[in-house]
Structure formats: C-alpha cells, structure tokens
N, C-alpha and C positions, 0 to 999 in steps of 0.2 A: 504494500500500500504506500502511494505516494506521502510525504509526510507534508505538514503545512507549508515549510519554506516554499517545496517544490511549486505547490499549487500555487502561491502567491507570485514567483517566479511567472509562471506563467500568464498571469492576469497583468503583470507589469509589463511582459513582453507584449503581450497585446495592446498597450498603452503606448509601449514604443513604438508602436508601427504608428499608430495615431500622432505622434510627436513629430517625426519623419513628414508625414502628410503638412503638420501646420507648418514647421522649418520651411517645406517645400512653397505654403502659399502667401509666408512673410516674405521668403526672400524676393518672391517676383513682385510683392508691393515697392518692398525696397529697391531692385536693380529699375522698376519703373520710373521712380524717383529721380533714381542715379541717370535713368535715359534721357529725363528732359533734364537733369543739371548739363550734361554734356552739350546737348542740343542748346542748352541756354548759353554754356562758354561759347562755342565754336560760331556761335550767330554775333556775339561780341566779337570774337576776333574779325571774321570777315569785315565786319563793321566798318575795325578800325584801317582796315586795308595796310598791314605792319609795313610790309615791305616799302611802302614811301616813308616811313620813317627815318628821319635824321638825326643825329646826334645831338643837335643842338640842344640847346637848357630846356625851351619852347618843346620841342619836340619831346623828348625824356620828361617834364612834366607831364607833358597828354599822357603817353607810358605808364607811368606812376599814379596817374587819377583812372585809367582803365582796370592797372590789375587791383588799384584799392577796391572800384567795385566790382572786381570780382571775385573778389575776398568776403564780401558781402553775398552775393550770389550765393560761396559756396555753403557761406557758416549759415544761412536762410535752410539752403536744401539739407542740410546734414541734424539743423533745430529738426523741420517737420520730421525727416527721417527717425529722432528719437523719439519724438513726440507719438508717433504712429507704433514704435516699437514699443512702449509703455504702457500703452492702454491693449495692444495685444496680449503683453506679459502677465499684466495685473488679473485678466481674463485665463489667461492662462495656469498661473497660479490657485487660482477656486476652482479648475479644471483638473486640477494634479492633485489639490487634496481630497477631493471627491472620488478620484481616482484611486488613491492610498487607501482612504475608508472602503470603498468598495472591495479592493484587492483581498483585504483582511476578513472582511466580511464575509465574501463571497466565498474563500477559500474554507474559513470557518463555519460557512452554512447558520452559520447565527449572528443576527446586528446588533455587533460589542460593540463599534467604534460610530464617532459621529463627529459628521462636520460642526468646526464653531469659530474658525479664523474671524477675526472681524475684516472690515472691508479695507481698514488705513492697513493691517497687519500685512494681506494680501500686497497690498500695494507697493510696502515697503521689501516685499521680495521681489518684486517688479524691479525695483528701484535701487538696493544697496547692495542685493546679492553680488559680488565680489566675483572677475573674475580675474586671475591672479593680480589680486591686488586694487584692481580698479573696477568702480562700477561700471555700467555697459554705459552709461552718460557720457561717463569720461571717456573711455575709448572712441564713440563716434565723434568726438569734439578734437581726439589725437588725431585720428583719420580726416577730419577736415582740415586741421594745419598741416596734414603731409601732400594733401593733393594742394591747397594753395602754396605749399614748396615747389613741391613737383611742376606745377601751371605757371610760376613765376619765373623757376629758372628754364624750364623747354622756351618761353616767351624771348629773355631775354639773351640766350644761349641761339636762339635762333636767328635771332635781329644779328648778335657780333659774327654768324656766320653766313650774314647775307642773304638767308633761308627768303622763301616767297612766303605768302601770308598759306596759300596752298600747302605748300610742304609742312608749316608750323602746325595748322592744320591736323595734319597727317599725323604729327609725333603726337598730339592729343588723342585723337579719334582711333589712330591704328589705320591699316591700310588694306581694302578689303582682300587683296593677294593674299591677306597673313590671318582673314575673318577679321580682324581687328583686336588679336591678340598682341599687339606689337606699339600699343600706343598707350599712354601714361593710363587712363580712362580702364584698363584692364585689370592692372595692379588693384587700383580703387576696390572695381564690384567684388574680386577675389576677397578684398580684405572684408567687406561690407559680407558675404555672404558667410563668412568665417564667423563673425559677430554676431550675426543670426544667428548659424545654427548653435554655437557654444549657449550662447545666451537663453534660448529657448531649452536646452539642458539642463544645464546651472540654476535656472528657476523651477524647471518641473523637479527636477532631483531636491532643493532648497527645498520647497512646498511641501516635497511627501515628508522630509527628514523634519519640518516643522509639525506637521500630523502625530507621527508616529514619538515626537517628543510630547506632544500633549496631552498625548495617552498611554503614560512611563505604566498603569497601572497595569498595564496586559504587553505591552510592548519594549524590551531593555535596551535595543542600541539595534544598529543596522552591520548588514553584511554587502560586501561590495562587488560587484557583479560586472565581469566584464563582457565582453560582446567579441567572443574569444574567436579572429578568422587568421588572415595571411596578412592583414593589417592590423592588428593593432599594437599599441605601445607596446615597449617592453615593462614601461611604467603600472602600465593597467595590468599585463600580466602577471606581473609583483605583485598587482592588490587585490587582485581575484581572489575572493573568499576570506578572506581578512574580515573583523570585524569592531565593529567599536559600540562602546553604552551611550546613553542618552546624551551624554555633557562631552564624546564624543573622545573617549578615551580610548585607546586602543585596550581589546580583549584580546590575551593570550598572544601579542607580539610586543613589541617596542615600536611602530612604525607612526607616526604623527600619524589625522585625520588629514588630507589632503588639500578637503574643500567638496565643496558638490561635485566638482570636474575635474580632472587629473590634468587637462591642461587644452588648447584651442582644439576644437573639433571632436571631443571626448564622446564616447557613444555610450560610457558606461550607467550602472545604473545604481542605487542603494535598495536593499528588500528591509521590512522590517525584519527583527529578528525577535522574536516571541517569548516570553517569558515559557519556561516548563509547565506541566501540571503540580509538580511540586512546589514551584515558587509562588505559584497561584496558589498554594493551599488547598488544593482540591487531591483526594485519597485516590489512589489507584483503581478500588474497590468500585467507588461511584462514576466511570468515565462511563460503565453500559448504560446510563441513564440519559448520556448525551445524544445529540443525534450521530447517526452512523460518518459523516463526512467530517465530523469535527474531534472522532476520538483519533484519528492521524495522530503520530507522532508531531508535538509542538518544539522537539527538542532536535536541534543538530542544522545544521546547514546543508545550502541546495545541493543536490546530487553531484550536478557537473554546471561547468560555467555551459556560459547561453550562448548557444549556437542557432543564429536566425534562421539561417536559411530550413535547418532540420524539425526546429521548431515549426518552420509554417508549413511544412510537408504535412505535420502530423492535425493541419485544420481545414473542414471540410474544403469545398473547390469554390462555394459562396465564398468565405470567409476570403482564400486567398484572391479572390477576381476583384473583391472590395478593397485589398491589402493593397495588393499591386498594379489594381491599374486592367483591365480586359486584354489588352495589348500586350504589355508586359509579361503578362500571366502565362499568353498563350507562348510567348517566345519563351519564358520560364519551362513551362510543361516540355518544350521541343528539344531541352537544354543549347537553348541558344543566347542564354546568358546568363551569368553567374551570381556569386553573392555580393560582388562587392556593384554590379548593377542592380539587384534588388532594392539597396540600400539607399539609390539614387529615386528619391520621391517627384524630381522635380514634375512630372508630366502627371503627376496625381495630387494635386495639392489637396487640400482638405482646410477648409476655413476656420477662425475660432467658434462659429455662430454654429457650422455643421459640430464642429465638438464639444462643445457646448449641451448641444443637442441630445446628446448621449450619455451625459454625467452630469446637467444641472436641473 
C-alpha cells in the first residue's frame, strides 16, 4: 500500500503540470509587453534618423534627451510588466495553498487541513518571496537598467562606428537570417522568461510551505522533491529527499534550508511531511476505525524522486490530452518527443482565472 507521502507526491505533481501551464501563459503576457517595448524603441530610433548625426555639442545633446526618454520608455514597460506579475502571483499564491490543503486532504481521505491565509499575507508572498536574495521587484527593475545599458551603449557604439540608423536597428531587433536571436532584445525576453518561471515556483512552493507551517499540529517540516531527469542540478540532486521541520531546520543532515528554489529555473518541489500516528497520539489499536485510505502509512518518505514523464504514463489518456496539449500528446504517444519537451508548456498555457477554476 502506497503510504501518504506517496499519494501526496502525487496530487502535487498534478499541481505541477498546472504550474507549467500558468508559467506558460504569464510568460506570453510578459514577452507581449516586451514586443511593443521593442517596437516602441526601434520607432524612436528610426525617428531620430542617427546616422545624420554629428558630433557637435547640438547634436550629442539631441543624443542624450533621446536615450533619457528612453530610459523612461523602458522603466514604464518593465513598472507595468511587475505590476501584471503581482497580481498574477498574489492569485497564484491562494491557488497553491488551496492546492496544499487539498493534496493532504485528498491523500488522507478526510478534511484535516483548511485554508485561512489572509489576503495582505497572500500578497506579501507575491511580493517578498526572495529569490536569491532579491524580490522579483527588484530583479525586473535590475533587468530594466541592463537593457537601458545595453540600448545606450549599441546607440552610441554604433554612431562612433559610423553604423546607418538600419544597421543600429539591426543590433536591437536581431536580424531575421538569425530569427532574431542575435540582437540585444533576445538576451532581454531570455532573462524576463527566466523571472517568470523561477518566480511563479518560488511563490507556489513559499505558499504551500506557509500552509503546511500553519498547521504544525498534523504537519512537522517538509521533504524536498526533485524533478529527477538528464537535466537537473547536481544541487537539487543533493537535496532530493532531504528534509527539514517547521522553523525549517534540517532533519537528520546538516545541510541549510535553501529557500523555496534551489536556484533560477528550479522545477523542484517541497511535500508536506506528516506527523506519525504516534506523535498524533492516536494507538495503533484504533487506526481500523479510520477510513480504509487514510490508515496508509503517515511515516517515512516518498518512494522514489518524481519522474514526470513516468508519472503521466501512469494517468488516464483525458488527463494526459489536458496535460499536454492534443498535439503534443499525440507526438508524445508516437515517441516523437521526449521529457525535456513535455516540460515545455508554452503552446498550452492555462490562465490564472482557468486555475483558479479548479481550486477556488
């Protein structure tokens, strides 16, 4: 018989895939953003027509009152850009602990656990959860001083090379020979979608570990769960199955708690890890009065680390056509693509209102 970890494991994986989906339909809010900042620079350059520019004082002021506004421009699109990621997250956050109560619930076949975050608490995991070191605020506010670096110096590195306003152009936008992986503008969405997805992580994993801290009286510490393929860290494979208590102490190693995320693009996950029947005080004797799904073993950790793809093998052909996509699926079943394309949601987003839908 499976024991609770296990089942729980499971219910969070199914959560994952749902995680995957919304990554998948912030990031295309965000890079849409990012499409009209671009379109908004490169309408300014043409503008300015660089290439008749002259060195003079005259001239180099115009220069200097273009790129200041569009230093403005970019710190505009990078505000809304947070501003849309926050009210995602905060949404997201009531989404994951509902998802937590559920997992333990459902696993357990009787409702111990109950939502009760308040709404500013929620928010403030939206908002301070840490990802190394810095909120997501900050990072997209570092990210807008690196592209107005980057916009400044292609600008005026192209002017001392004589560049046409076309070719400057070009080093923003990318050049469509290359898709337009070859121009400043690429770097950018790379970093932006990096931010999403860690961030969207960071806060569902924060959320549950805030849950399953609120309810120390069934729940002692979490177990750490990696998403074990041909990519992942060697870091996460170190902390696979490792576990720590409430306040987040390591159990039975020496190894610090890491943080919700082991580092950018983290897929891993935290399970609750359940008090015994002993430490609940309930007698050996009295467990046949339970229902049949919840006298499972409470004690011990998950079987084996989580392996997606084998995981969704083992759920109906609904369940996986919903997962991945119709298309996807069907090249899935043909083994015409693997795990580490599974893992790619983009063409199957799923909204927070659709997820929502499902756990509020």
């Amino acid at each position: 018989m499976a024991n609770i970890s296990d089942k729980i494991l499971d219910q969070i994986t199914g959560h994952s895939v749902d995680l995957l989906r919304l990554d998948a339909s912030l990031r295309k809010d965000v890079l849409k953003e990012l499409k009209t900042l671009q379109k908004n620079l490169v309408e300014e350059l043409e503008k300015q027509k660089l290439h008749l520019i002259k060195r003079t004082p005259f001239q180099m002021r115009r220069l200097e009152k273009m790129l200041k506004q569009t230093k403005t421009t970019i710190r505009s699109a990078y505000y809304k850009i947070d501003k849309l990621e926050d009210k995602q997250l905060a949404g997201l956050a009531k989404v994951a602990e509902a998802q937590a109560v559920s997992s333990i619930n459902t696993a357990l076949k009787v409702q111990t656990l109950s939502t009760g975050m308040s709404v500013e608490m929620l928010a403030a995991i939206a908002t301070d959860t840490l990802i190394e070191g810095a909120p997501s605020k900050e990072w997209w506010g570092r990210q807008a001083g690196n592209l107005e670096l980057k916009f400044k110096n292609t600008i005026r590195q192209g002017l001392l090379q004589g560049k046409t306003t076309d070719q400057i152009v070009q080093r923003v936008r990318g050049t469509r020979a290359n898709k337009f992986k070859d121009g400043i503008m690429e770097a950018t969405r790379r970093q932006a979608e990096a931010l999403v997805r860690t961030s969207v992580q960071v806060v569902a994993n924060e959320a549950r570990m805030r849950t399953y801290e609120a309810n120390n009286d069934l729940v002692k510490g979490v177990e750490w769960v990696s998403t074990l393929d041909s990519r992942t860290s060697t870091t996460c494979q170190a902390l696979d199955g490792l576990m720590w208590d409430n306040n987040r102490r390591p159990i039975g190693h020496d190894i610090d708690f890491p943080g919700a995320t082991a580092h950018w693009n983290c897929r891993s996950s935290q399970i609750s890890v359940l008090k015994g029947w002993g430490e609940l005080g309930v007698d050996k004797k009295h467990l046949s009065k339970l229902p049949q799904g919840t006298r499972a073993s409470m004690d011990g950790q998950v079987s084996k680390g989580l392996n997606y793809e084998d995981w969704l093998r083992s759920k109906p052909e609904s369940f996986q056509k919903e997962a991945l996509g119709v298309g996807k699926w069907k090249l899935w079943k043909k083994g015409k693509v693997g795990f580490t394309d599974l893992l790619d949601q983009s063409g199957n987003p799923l909204s927070l209102e659709q997820l929502q839908d499902k756990f509020t």
